[in-house]
DOKE-421693 format. One line per field, with one value per residue: residue in one letter; x, y, z of N, C-alpha, C, O, CB in turn; residue number from 1. Coordinates in pm, 1 decimal, m for minus. Each point is the difference from the previous one (the first is absolute). Glycine has a CB too. Example, Ala and Ser with C-alpha at 12.3 -4.5 7.8 and 13.67 -1.06 7.14 Angstrom:
BEGIN
kolgu [A;S]
n_u [1319.0;154.2]
n_v [m569.0;222.3]
n_w [780.0;m196.6]
ca_u [m89.0;82.0]
ca_v [119.0;119.0]
ca_w [0.0;6.0]
c_u [90.0;m77.0]
c_v [120.0;109.0]
c_w [0.0;73.0]
o_u [103.6;50.9]
o_v [m1.9;110.8]
o_w [66.5;16.9]
cb_u [m292.8;67.5]
cb_v [m115.4;m173.6]
cb_w [58.1;m231.4]
lumvo [1;2]
This chain:
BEGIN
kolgu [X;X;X;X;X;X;X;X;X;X;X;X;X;X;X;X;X;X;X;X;X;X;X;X;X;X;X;X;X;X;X;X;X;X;X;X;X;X;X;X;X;X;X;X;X;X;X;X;X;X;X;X;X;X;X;X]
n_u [82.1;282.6;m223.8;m227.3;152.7;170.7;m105.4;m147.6;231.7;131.7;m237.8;79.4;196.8;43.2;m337.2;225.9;215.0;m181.9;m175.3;236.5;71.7;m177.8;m119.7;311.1;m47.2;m312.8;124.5;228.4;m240.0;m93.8;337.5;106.5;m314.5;16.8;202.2;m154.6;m235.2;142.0;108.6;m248.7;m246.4;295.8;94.2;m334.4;14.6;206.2;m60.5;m350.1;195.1;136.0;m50.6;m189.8;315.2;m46.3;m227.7;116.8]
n_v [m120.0;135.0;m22.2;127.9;297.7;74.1;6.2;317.7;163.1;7.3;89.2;171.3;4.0;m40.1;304.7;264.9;m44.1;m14.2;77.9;180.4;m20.6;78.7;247.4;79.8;m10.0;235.3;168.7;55.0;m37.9;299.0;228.3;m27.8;62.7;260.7;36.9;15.0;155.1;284.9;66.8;m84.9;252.1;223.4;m17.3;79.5;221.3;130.7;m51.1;256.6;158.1;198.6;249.6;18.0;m95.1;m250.4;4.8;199.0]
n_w [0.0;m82.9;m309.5;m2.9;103.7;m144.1;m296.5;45.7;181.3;m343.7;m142.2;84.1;m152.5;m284.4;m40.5;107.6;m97.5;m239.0;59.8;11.5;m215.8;m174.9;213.8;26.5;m296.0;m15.9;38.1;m257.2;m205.8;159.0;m23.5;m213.7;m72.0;215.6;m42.9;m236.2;28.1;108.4;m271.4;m331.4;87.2;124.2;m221.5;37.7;289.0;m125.2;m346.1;187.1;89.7;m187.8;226.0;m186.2;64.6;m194.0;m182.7;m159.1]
ca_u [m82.1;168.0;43.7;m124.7;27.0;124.5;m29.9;m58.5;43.5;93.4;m119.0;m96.6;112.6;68.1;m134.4;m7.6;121.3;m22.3;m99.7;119.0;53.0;m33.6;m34.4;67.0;75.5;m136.2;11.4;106.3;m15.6;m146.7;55.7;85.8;m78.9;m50.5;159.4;24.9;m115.7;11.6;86.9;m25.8;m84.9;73.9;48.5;m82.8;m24.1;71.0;45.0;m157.7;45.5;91.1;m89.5;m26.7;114.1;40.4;m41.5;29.0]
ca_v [120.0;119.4;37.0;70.0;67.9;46.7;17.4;80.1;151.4;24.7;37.6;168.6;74.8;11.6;56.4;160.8;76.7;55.7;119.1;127.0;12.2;26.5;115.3;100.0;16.7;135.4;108.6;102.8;m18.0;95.2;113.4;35.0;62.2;150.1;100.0;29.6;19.9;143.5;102.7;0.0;73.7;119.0;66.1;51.8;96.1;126.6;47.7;114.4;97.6;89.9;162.0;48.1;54.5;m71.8;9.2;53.6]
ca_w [0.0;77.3;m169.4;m68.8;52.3;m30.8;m125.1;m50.5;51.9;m117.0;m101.3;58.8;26.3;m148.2;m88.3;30.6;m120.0;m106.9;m19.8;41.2;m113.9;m158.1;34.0;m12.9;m178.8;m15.7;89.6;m36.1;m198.0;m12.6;2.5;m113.0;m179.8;6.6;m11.0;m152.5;m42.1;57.5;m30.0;m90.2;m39.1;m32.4;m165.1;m159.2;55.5;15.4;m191.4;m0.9;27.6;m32.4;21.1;m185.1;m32.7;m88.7;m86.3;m179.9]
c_u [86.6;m61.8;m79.1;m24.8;78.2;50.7;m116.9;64.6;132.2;m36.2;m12.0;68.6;73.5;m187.1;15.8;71.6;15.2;m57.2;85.8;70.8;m3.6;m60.5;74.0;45.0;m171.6;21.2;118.2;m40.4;m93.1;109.7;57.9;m85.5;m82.4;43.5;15.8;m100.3;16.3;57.6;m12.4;m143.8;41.3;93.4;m107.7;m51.7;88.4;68.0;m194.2;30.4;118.1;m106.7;m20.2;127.3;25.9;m61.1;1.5;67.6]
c_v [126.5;7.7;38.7;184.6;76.5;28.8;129.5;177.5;98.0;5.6;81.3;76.9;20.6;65.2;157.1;76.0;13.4;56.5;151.8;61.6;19.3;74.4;102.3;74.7;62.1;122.0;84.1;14.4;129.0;146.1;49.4;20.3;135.9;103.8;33.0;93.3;152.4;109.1;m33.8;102.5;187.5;93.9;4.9;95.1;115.0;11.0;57.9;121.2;90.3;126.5;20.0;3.7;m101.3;m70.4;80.6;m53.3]
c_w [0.0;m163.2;m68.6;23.9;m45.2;m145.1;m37.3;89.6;m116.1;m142.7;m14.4;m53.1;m116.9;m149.6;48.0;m33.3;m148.7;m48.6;28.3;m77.2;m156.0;12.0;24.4;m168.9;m96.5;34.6;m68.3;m126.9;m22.8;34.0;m75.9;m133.2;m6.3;m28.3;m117.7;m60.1;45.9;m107.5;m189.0;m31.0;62.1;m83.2;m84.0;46.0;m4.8;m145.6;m25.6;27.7;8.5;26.7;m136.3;m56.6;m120.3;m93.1;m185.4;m100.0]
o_u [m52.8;m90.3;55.7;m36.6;m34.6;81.8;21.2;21.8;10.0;75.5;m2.6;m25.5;21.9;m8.5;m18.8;m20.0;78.2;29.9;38.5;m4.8;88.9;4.6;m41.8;11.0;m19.1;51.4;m16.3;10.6;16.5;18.1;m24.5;28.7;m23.3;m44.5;35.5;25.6;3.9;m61.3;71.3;m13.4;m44.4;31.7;25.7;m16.3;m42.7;75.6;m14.9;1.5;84.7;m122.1;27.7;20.0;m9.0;65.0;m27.7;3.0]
o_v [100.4;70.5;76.6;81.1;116.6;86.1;38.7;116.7;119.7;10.6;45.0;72.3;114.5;32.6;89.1;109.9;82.5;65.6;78.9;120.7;7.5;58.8;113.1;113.7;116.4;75.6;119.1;112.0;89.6;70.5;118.7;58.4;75.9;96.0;114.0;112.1;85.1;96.6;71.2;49.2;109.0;118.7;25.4;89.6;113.7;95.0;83.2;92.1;2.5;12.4;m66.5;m51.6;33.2;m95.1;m27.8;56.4]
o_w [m47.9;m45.1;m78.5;m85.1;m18.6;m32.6;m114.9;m32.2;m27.1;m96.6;m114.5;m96.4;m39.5;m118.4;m82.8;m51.6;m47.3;m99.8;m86.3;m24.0;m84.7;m108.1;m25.0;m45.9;m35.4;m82.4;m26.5;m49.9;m82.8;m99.2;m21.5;m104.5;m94.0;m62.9;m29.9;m44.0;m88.8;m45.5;m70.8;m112.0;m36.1;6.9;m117.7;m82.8;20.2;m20.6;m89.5;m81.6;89.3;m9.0;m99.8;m110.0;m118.2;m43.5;m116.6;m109.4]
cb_u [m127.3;398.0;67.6;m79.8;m29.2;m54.9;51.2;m248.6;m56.8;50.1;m91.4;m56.6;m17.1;289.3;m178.4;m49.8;24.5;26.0;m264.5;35.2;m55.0;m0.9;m87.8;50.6;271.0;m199.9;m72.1;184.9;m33.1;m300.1;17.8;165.6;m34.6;m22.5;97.2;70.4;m137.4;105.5;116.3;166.4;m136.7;m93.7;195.3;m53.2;m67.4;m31.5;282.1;m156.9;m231.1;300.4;83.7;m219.4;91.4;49.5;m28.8;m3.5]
cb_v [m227.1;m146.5;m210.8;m353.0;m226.9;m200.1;m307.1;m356.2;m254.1;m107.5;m145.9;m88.7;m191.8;m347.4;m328.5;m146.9;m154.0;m150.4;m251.6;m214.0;m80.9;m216.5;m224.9;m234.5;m423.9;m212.1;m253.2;m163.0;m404.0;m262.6;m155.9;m192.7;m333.2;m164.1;m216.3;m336.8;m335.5;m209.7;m58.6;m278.1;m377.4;m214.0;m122.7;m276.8;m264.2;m106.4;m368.7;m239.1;m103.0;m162.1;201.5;219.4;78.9;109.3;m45.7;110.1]
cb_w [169.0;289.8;61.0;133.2;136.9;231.6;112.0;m43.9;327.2;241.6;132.9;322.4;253.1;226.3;86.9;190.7;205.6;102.8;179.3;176.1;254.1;5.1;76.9;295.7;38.4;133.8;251.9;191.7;26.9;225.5;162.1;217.9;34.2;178.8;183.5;19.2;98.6;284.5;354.6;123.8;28.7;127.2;110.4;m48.3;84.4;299.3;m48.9;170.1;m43.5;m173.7;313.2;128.4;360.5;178.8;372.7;191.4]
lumvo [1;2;3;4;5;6;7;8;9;10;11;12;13;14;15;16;17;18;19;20;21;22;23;24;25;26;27;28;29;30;31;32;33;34;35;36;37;38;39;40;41;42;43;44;45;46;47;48;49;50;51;52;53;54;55;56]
């Protein structure tokens, strides 16, 4: 009965750390695309915005 015990508790445990672990790497993948996504709509935003000046 110990081993059954002991078999799943190392179940749990090796199931929790990977979960952990692929939510951390999401988590960085998802950040780094925003980051992008961000400063990519901060260059079209700002080649729109020119004063009149530079316009002539």
């Amino acid at each position: 009965m110990n081993s059954w015990l002991l078999l799943w508790t190392c179940l749990l445990v090796l199931g929790a750390t990977v979960f952990a672990l692929l939510a951390v790497m999401v988590a960085r993948g998802a950040a780094k695309d925003i980051k992008s996504m961000f400063q990519d709509l901060g260059e079209k935003s700002g080649n729109d915005r020119k004063s009149p000046n530079d316009r002539q």
